[in-house]
N, C-alpha and C positions, 0 to 999 in steps of 0.2 A: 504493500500500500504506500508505504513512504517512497517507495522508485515511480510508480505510478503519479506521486499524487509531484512530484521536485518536475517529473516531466512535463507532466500537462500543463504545472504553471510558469514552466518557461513557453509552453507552443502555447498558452493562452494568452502571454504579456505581449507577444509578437501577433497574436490574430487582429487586434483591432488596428495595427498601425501598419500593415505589411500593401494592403490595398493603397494606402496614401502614399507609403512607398513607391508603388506601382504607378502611382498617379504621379509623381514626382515625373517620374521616365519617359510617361506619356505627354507629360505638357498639357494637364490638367482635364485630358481629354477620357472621361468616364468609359466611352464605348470602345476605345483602342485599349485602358487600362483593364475591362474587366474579359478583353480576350487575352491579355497577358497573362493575367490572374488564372484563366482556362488555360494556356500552356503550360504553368508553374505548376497548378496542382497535377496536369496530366505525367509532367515529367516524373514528380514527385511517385506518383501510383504505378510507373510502370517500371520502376525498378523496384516497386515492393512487390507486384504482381510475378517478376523475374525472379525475387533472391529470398522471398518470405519463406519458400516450403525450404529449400536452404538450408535457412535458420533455424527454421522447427527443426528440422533434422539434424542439426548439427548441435542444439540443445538437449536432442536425445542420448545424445555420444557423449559429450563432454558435460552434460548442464547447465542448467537454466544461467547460473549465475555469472558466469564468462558472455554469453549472447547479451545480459542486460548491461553488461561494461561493455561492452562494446556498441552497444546501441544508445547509451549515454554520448558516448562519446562524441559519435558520428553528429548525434543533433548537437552538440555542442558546437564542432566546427561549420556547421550549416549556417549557424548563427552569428558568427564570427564574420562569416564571409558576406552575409545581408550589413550588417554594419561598416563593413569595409566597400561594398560594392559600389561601383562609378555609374555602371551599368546594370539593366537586367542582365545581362549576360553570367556576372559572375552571380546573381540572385539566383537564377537558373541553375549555375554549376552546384551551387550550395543545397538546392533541394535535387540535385540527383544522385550528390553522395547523403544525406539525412534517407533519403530514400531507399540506396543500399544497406541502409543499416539498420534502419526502424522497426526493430522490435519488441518493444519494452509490453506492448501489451498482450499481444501473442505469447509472449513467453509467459509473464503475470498470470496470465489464464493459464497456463500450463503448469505454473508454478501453484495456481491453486489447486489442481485437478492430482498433481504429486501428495498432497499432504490433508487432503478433505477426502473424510467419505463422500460416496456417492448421495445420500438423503442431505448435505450440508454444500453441496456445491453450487447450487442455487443462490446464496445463500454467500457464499466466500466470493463468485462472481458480482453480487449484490455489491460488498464490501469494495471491491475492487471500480467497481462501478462509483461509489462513494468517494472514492479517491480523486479520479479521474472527474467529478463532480466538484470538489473541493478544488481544484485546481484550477477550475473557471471560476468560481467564486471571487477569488483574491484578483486571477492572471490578468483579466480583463480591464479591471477597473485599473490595477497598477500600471499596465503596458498601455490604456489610456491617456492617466495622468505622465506619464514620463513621456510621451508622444507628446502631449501640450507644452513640453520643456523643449524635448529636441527628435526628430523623428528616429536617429540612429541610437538614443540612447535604450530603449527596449529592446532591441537586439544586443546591445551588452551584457545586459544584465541578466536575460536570458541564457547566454553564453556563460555569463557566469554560473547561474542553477545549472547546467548542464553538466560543469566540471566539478561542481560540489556533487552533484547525482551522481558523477561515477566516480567520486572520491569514496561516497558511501556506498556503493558495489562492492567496493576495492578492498574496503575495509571492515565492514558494518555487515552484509549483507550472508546468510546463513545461505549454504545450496542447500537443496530441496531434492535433489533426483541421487538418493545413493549409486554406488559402480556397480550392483549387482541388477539393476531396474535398468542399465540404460542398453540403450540399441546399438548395434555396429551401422556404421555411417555409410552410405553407397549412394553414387549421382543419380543410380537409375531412382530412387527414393524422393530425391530429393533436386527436382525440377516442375517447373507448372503443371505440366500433365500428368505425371506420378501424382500430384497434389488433387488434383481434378478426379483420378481415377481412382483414390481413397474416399474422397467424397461421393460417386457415383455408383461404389459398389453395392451400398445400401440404399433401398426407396427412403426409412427414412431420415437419412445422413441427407439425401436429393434434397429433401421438401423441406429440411431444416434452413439450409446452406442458402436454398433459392428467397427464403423468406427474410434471411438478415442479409442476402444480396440489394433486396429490394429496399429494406431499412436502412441499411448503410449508403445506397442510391440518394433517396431521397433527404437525407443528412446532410449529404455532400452540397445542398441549397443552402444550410446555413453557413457554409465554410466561403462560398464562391460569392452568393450576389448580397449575405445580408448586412454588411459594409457599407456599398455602394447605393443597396436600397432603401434603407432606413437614413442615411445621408442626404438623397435625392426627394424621397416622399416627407420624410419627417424633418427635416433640414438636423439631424441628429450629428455633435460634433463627437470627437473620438471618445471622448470622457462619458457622455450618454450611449453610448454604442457599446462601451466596456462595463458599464452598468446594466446595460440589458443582456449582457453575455455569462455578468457576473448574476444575476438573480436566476437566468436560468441555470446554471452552476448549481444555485445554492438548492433551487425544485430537484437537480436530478442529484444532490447527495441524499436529501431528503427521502425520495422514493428508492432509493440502492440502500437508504441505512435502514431506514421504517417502514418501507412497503413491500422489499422483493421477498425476501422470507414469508410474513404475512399472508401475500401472496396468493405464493407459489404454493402454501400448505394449504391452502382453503379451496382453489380452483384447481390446483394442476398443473404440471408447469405448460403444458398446450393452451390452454384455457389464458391460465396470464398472459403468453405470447399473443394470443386472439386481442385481448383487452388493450394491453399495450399499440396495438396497432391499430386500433379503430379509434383510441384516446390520440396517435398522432396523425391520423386523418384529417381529425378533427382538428388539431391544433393547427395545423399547416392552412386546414381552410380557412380557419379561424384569421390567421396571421394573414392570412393574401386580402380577403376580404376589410380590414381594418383601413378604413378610413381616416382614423385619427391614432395620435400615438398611446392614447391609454387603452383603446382596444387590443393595439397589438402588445401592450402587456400584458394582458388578460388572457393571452394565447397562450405566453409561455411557460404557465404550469399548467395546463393540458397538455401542452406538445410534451413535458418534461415524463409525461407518463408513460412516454416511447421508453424510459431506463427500466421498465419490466421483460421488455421480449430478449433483449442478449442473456440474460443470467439464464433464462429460463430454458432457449435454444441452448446455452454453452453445456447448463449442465444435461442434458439429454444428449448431446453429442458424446459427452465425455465419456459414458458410459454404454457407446456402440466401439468405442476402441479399447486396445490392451491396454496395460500401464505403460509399455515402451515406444507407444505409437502415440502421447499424446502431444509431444512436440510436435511431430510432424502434423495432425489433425490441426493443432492452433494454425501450422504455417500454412496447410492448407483451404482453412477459416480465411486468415490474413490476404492468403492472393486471392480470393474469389469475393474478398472486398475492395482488394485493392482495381479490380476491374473494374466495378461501382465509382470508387474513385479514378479510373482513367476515363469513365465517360460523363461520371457528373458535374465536375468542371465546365466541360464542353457544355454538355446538355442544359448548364443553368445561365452560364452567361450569354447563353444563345437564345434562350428564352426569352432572358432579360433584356438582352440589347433587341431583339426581333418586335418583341409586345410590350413598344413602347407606351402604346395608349392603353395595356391593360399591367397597371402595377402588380397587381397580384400574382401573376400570370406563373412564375418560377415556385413561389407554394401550391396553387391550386394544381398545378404538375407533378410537385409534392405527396401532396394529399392525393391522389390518383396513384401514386404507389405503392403507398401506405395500404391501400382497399387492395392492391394485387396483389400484397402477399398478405392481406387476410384471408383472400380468399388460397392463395398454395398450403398456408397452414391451415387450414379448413378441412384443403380437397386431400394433403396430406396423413390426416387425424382420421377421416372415413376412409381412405387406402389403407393405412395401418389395421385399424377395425375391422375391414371385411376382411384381411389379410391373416384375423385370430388372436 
C-alpha cells in the first residue's frame, strides 16, 4: 500500500499540470495540444501492452519486490525528463521508458494475491485500491498548487517521491513470493500473446478481462480530455481541477476502505462488478450532461462507485490461476488494459476535438461502455450458470 499509494501521488501531482504542459508546446492551441496529449498516453500504453506480461513473468522468477524497484525507478526518470524537457519530444521519450517499466500495480495485485487467502482478496484488492485513492487525494491538489508557482516545479517533486519510493523498495519493503512458489522464466510465457492466451483459455478468465477492458476504456476519459474540458466548459484553473481530482480521490478510498468488503460479502463478487458499473454509467452520464460546475461535482461520487468492479474481477481471476502463475495473470491483466489505454487516448481527444458543439460528448461515450461491459458481465454470469 505504501508503494502504491508514494506512486500514485507523484502521477497524480503531475496529472493536473502535464496538459498545460502540453499546451505550452502547442502555443496555447487546445485542439493540437489534446492530440499530443492522445500520442503521449498512446506511447505510454504500448510499451506497457509490449513489456507488462514481461514483468508479470519475471516477478514470478525473481519476485514481486525487484519488479517494484524497478518500476519506481523508471517513473522516476520519466519525471525528471518532463521537467527538463524543451520539447514534446523528450516528454514523449520520458513516457516511453515510465512505460517500459510500469508496474507497481500489476505487481501490488500480485503481491496481494501471494499473501491473502482467496475469501480476503477482494478485500486486500479493496485496500490497495484505497491507496491508489489516497494518492489522488493529496497529488492533485499539491501538483495544482505548485503549477500556480511554476509549471516544471511538479515534475520535480514528483521525481523526487519516485526516488524516495524506491528508496523504500530498497530498503523497507518485505518480498512476498518465497523460492519454492516461484516459476522458471521463458519468452515463450512471457510476450503479449502468451498473455492473451492465459487469459482466453478460460470463458471465465474471457468475460472477466473483457469487462475491466471496457472499465479501464472508459477511464482513460478522465486521464485524456478532463483537463482540457472542465478548463474550457467551467473556465476551471489548475488548482480547481486538482481539487476535483483530489475529492474524487478521497470517494474512491472511501468505497476500497468501506465498501468493497461490505460488498462483495453481501452481493457477490459478480453482483458488485454488475453495480459498480451501472453506478459508473451513471456517473459518466451524469458528468457529460452537467451544465454547471456543481453538477459535475455531484457526479463524482457516483462515478467513484466504479472502485467496486477491479477488486471484485481481481479477486475471481486470482483464483482460476496456480500460485506460480499469478504474476504472469497480473501482467496479463496489465497489457489487455494497457490496449484500452492505447486506444483511449485517441478515442477521447477525438471525440473531444470532433463534438465540439456537444461538450459532453467524451462521457456520454463513456457511459456507453460502462452499459457494455455490464452487459459481458451479465452475459458472462448466465454462460458460467448454464455451464454448472
Amino acid at each position: 500500500m505504501v508503494t502504491v499509494f508514494l506512486d500514485m501521488l507523484a502521477i497524480a501531482i503531475v496529472l493536473p499540470v502535464l496538459p498545460r504542459l502540453v499546451l505550452r508546446f502547442s502555443n496555447g492551441d487546445t485542439v493540437a495540444a489534446a492530440g499530443m496529449l492522445g500520442v503521449l498516453g498512446t506511447a505510454f500504453n504500448l510499451m506497457q501492452f509490449l513489456l507488462s506480461p514481461t514483468l508479470g513473468a519475471l516477478s514470478d522468477r525473481i519476485g514481486r519486490r525487484p519488479v517494484l524497484l524497478g518500476s519506481t525507478l523508471g517513473r522516476a526518470m520519466d519525471y525528471v525528463l518532463m521537467a527538463l524537457a524543451p520539447a514534446v519530444a523528450m516528454v514523449f521519450a520520458g513516457r516511453l521508458i515510465s512505460g517500459s517499466s510500469a508496474a507497481s500495480n500489476s505487481t501490488a495485485a500480485s503481491y496481494v494475491a501471494d499473501i491473502a487467502p482467496p475469501a480476503r482478496r477482494a478485500a486486500g484488492f479493496g485496500l490497495i485500491n484505497v491507496a491508489f485513492g489516497a494518492g489522488f487525494i493529496a497529488g492533485p491538489a499539491l501538483g495544482g498548487w505548485l503549477g500556480s508557482l511554476d509549471t516544471r516545479l511538479p515534475f520535480w517533486v514528483a521525481a523526487a517521491i519516485g526516488a524516495a519510493n524506491a528508496l523504500y523498495c530498497l530498503t523497507m519493503l518485505p518480498e512476498s513470493l518465497p523460492p519454492e512458489r516461484r516459476a522458471r522464466f521463458g519468452w515463450g510465457r512471457a510476450n503479449p500473446l502468451s498473455a492473451l492466451r492465459l487469459l482466453a483459455r478460460q470463458p471465465q478468465l474471457r468475460g472477466i478481462a473483457a469487462a475491466q477492458f471496457l472499465l479501464f476504456l472508459g477511464q482513460q476519459s478522465l486521464i485524456a480530455v478532463f483537463v482540457l474540458y472542465a478548463t474550457s466548459r467551467y473556465h476551471w484553473g489548475a488548482d480547481t481541477v486538482g481539487l476535483a481530482f483530489g475529492g474524487f480521490g478521497l470517494c474512491a478510498v472511501l468505497v476500497g476502505g468501506l465498501l468493497v468488503r461490505p460488498v462483495v460479502l453481501r452481493l457477490g463478487e459478480r453482483r458488485a462488478m454488475l453495480l459498480g458499473l451501472a453506478c459508473a454509467a451513471a456517473g459518466f452520464a451524469a458528468i457529460g450532461a452537467a451544465d454547471t460546475p456543481a453538477l459535475a461535482w455531484a457526479g463524482l461520487p457516483v462515478l467513484a462507485l466504479m472502485g467496486l468492479v477491479s477488486p471484485a474481477a481481481q479477486a475471481m481471476m486470482t483464483r482460476l490461476v496456480p500460485p506460480d502463475e499469478q504474476g504472469r495473470l497480473q501482467g496479463a491483466v496489465a497489457s489487455v488494459l494497457s490496449v484500452a489505454g492505447l486506444i483511449g487516448p485517441v478515442l477521447f481527444t477525438s471525440v473531444y476535438a470532433a463534438a465540439v458543439n456537444v461538450p459532453g460528448a467524451p462521457w456520454f461515450v463513456a457511459a456507453a461502455l460502462m452499459l457494455a461491459g455490464f452487459a459481458v458481465t451479465l452475459a458472462a454470469a448466465r454462460q458460467h450458470a448454464a455451464a454448472g
